[in-house]
C-alpha positions, 0 to 999 in steps of 0.5 A, a space after each residue: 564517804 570514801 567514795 567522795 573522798 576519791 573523786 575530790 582528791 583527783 581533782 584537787 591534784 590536777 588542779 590545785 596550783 590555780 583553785 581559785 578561793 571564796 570571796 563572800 559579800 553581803 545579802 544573798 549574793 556573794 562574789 567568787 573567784 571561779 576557774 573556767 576552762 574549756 570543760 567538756 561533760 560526756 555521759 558514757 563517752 558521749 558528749 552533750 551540749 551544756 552551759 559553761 563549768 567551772 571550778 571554785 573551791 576545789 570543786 567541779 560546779 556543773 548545770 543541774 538541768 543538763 546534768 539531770 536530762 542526759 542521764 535520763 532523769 525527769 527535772 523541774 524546778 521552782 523558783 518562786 520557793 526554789 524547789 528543785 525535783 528530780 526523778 529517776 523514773 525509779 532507777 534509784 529507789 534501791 532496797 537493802 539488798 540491791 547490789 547497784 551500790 557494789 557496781 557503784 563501789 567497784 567503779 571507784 576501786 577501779 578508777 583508783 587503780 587506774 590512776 594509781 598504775 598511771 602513777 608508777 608507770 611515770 614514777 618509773 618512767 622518770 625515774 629512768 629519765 624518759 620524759 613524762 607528759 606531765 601538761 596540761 591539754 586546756 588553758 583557763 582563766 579565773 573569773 570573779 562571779 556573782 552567785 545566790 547561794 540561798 537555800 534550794 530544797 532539792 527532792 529525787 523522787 519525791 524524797 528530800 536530799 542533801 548535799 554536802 555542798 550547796 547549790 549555786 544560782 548562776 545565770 538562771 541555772 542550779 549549779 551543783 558540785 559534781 563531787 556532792 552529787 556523786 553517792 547521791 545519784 551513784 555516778 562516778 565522773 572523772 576528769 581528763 585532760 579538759 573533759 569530765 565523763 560521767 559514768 552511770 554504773 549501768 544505774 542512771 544509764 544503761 550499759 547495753 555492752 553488758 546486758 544486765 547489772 549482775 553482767 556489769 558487777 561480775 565484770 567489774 570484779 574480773 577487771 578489778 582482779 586483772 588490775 590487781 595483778 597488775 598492780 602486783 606487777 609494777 610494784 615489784 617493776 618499781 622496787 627492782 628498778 628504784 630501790 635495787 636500781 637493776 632493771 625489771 624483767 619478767 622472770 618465771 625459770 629459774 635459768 632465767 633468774 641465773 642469767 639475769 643476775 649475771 647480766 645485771 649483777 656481774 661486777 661487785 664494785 668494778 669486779 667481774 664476777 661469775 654467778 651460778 644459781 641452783 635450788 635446793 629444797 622448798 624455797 632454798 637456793 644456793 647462791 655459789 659466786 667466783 671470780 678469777 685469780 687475776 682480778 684479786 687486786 680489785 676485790 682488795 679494793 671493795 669494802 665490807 660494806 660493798 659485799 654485803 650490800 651486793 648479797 642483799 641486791 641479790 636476795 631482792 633481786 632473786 625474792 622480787 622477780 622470781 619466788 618472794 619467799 626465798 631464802 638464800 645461802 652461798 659463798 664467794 670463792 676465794 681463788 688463790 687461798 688455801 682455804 675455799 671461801 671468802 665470804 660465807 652468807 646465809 639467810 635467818 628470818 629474812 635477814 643476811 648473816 654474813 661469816 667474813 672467813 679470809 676476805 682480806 677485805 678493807 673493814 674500815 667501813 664496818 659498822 660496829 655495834 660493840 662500839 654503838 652499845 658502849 656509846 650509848 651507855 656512855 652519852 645516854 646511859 640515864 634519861 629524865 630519872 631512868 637508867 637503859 641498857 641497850 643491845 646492838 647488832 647489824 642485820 643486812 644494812 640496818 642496825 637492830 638496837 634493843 633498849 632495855 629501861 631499869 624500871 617500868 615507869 619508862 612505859 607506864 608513866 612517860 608522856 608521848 612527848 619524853 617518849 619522842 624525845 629519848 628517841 631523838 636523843 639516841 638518834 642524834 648520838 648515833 648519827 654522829 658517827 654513822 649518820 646513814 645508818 637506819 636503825 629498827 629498834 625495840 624497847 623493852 620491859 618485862 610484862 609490859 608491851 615492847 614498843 618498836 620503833 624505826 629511825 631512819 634519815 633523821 625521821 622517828 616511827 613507831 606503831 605503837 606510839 602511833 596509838 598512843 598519838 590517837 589516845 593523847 588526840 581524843 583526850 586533848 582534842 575529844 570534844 570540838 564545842 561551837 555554839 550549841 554544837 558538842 560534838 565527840 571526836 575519834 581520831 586513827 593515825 595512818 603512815 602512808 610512808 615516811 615523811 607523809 601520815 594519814 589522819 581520818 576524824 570521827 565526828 559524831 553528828 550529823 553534817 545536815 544538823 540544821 544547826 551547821 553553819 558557816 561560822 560552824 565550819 570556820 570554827 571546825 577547821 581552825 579546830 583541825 589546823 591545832 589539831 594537826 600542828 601537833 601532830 606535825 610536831 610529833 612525828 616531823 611529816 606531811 598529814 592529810 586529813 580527812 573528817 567524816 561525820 557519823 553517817 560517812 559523809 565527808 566534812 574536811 579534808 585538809 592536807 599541810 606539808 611541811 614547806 607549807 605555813 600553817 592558815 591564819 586564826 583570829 580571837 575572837 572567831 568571826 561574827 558579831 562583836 561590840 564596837 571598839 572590839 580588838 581581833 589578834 591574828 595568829 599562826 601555828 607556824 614560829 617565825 611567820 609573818 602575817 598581812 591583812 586586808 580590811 576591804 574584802 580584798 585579797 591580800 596581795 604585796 600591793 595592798 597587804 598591811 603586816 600585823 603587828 597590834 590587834 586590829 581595832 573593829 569600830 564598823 562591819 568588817 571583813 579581814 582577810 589574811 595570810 601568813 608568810 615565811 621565809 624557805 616556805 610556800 604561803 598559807 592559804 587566805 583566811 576570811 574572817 567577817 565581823 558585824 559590830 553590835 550594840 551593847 
């Protein structure tokens, strides 16, 4: 659920240089590297005395009995065939028109918001080089602990539930994930500094500020709206002060818009220049800037390039803190000439056109598009059987290219992979000569769909063939298959910006099949580390995957950055083998090297063994391994337990 998938991310962040990694063992025990730290649980703001917490795989593991009796709720537990029932007195029997799950939602979205102001507000404040409190307030250590892990049947009034995670026995207490009992209790716990508060969202725990839940929602929904705007705010905070690099004011008088700009835009390069500001109709403005005739020796210095880059700050400036529909016209006065203007610019479909009339400026630095169009008819004028023409002008500081192939097997027959590569090609071309320049292109092909696409520091992006990167996932990797599992696969490709890409799996199954498994789940997730190599090697960026299965609930997320080497699989997969049986180890990564240990033990300098030939299985074995690269940070370790079998 999204909901799920919140908390766990905040987490991970904090805290995933030191997340500790499973060590299995045999029977029903297994050992576990867990990270414990000086946690504190509140509910609501108040504190309650509680064993010990810690953190093993990514997760916050709390004492269910402690947990259950400060939000109110009845608990008991039997051992002897290790039920555990808890009741909520009724608080959760919630029918289909209950807006609790509204309150609970609410909670999350405002939560998200929070941590994303945060997020700006230290993106802005480092970027203005004020320091940031980036340390953490608690100190930790990880411990290897013995816990049962056997099945625990859990009922919440009288109504058996499941998990996403298994509980844990741990000194004679049920352990629980806090991220997996969040949407079952509709709680909503977040971690600071080294204490984790629980919220009830008037559900489990009264809110007595608000008096009722329908006072909590409509609360909730004005602050989530303040937030909003606030939001809004910081955003354009962000943009004037990281993208124009001016500072951020805020501004609702068009006098003040003029005096801002003449104080934070008064120089072209080193000229001073004198701006004045009037508004015409609806959303025009007129933009008149001048400066005096003894400074002409500086404006011969600035480019073609400085001007218009200086117009187009300007414009962000005046449509971010001011009126984001505006639409600017001007000039820049010459002073000595006999003709009136230097420089003319107008606004056409949010882009700047510029009329260069007697600007006497140096035009060395001008970007040619004549020059771009014969380039690449020349050096790309003929790819894989198919000839283009191609269409090039400057808008603002981008070049717009239109590709025009001469037959329509360009867009109906090219495989995804041609079509990358012939964008890669022009891009390679381009940035021989200009090798900033970011160009927003389109290709086109009479009654076929037009595909746009962007090219900017060396990185290809296009909408639509983002699409077509669903479409090429759900025929190459539509089925996953494990065992008696066959389960449909949908996949959605989201850019979260340039070098980061969003990828959320749709499973049709249910992850409380009794069918599901460990070595299911291990299957899963080498399936889902091929799945987003290949669209690594697509699109050149980080991806984030998140996997749900047909009733929302999360399966997977993994996340792979591109400094980081891809995990290590073995073939066959885990489980039992005949003696005398042969394993091969292997990464997506080219060039990586892979060590492993055949103990249990993780694979360190001082004990790792460097794969060169398949490993032979002769006994029960457990290998665990990584893969390392040079310039890269290490995979994560792979476990894989093998049991050797009779013929």
């Amino acid at each position: 659920m999204k909901n799920r998938a919140i908390i766990s991310i905040m987490i991970i962040l904090i805290l995933l240089p030191c997340l500790p990694k499973p060590s299995y063992g045999k029977g029903q025990v297994m050992e576990i590297d867990a990270l414990f730290g000086d946690f504190k649980l509140q509910v609501e703001g108040w504190y309650f005395p509680h064993k010990e917490i810690f953190i093993y795989d990514g997760e916050l593991w709390v004492p269910m009995k402690e947990v259950a009796q400060a939000l109110g709720m009845g608990y008991s537990y039997n051992s002897r065939n290790r039920t555990l029932k808890l009741d909520s007195h009724g608080k959760l029997n919630i029918n289909a028109t209950s807006i609790k799950p509204s309150v609970y939602q609410k909670g999350y979205e405002i939560q998200a918001m929070y941590r994303r102001i945060e997020d700006l507000n230290k993106k802005i404040r480092e970027f203005q080089g004020r320091k940031t409190d980036s340390s953490s307030k608690w100190e930790g250590e990880i411990r290897n602990i013995k816990v049962g892990f056997s099945d625990i049947n859990i009922f919440l009034d009288g109504k058996k539930i499941y998990l996403d995670r298994k509980p844990l026995l741990y000194k004679d207490d049920i352990y629980v994930s806090l991220i997996s009992l969040s949407p079952v209790l509709y709680i909503t716990p977040e971690l600071v500094d080294n204490v984790v508060n629980i919220d009830g969202n008037g559900i489990l725990v009264n809110k007595p500020e608000y008096g009722s839940i329908e006072k909590l929602i409509n609360g909730r929904n004005s602050l989530s709206l303040k937030l909003e705007k606030e939001l809004a705010e910081l955003e354009k905070k962000r943009k004037i002060i990281m993208d124009v690099k001016i500072p951020y004011e805020k501004i609702d008088r068009l006098d003040d818009m003029e005096i801002y700009l003449n104080r934070h835009l008064g120089y072209i390069g080193e000229l001073p220049v004198k701006i004045h500001l009037r508004k015409e109709s609806d959303s025009w403005y007129y933009v008149d800037i001048e400066f005096e005739t003894g400074y002409n020796f500086r404006w011969r210095e600035l480019t073609r390039r400085d001007v218009e880059a200086y117009i187009w700050d300007i414009f962000v400036a005046i449509t971010s803190l001011y009126d984001e529909e505006a639409k600017i016209q001007g000039h820049i006065e010459n002073p000595y000439s006999s003709r009136h203007n230097y420089v003319e610019f107008n606004t056409q479909m949010k882009n700047i056109v510029f009329k260069f009339i007697d600007s006497r400026l140096d035009m060395t630095e001008k970007v040619d598009p004549q020059f771009i169009e014969d380039l690449l008819a020349k050096r790309l004028d003929r790819y894989n059987r198919v000839y283009f023409d191609y269409s090039a002008r400057i808008s603002g500081y981008d070049l717009e290219l239109t590709v025009y192939p001469d037959t329509r097997s360009f867009m109906d027959n090219w495989s995804l992979n041609n079509k990358v590569s012939f964008l890669e090609r022009i891009d390679s071309i381009i940035r021989e000569y200009y090798p900033q320049l970011r160009i927003n292109g389109v290709i086109e092909y009479p009654g076929r769909d037009s595909i746009e696409f962007l090219i900017h520091e060396g990185k290809i992006r296009s909408p639509y063939l983002e699409r077509k990167t669903e479409e090429f996932l759900k025929k190459r990797y539509g089925l996953f298959t494990s065992g008696s599992f066959r389960i449909p696969m949908e996949y959605k490709l989201h850019q979260t910006n340039l070098n980061d890409y969003k990828l959320l799996v749709y499973m049709d199954f249910n992850i409380n099949d009794e069918r599901w498994n460990e070595s299911v789940d291990r299957a899963l997730d080498m399936f889902l580390h091929d799945v987003i190599a290949k669209v690594i090697a697509l699109w050149d960026a980080n991806v984030f995957l998140q996997a749900y299965d047909k009733n929302q609930h999360i399966v997977k997320e993994i996340v792979i950055s591109q400094d980081v080497v891809q995990m290590v699989n073995a073939d066959p997969f885990p489980g039992e083998v005949i003696k005398g049986s042969t394993v091969r180890l292997s990464t997506n990564t080219l060039g990586a090297n892979i060590y492993y240990t055949l103990d249990g033990s993780a694979p360190s300098p001082s004990n790792r063994i460097l794969y060169i030939d398949p490993i032979v299985i002769n006994e029960d074995t457990i290998i665990r391994a990584y893969a390392t690269k040079e310039g890269m940070n290490d995979s994560p370790i792979s476990t894989f337990n093998y049991k050797v079998v009779e013929k």
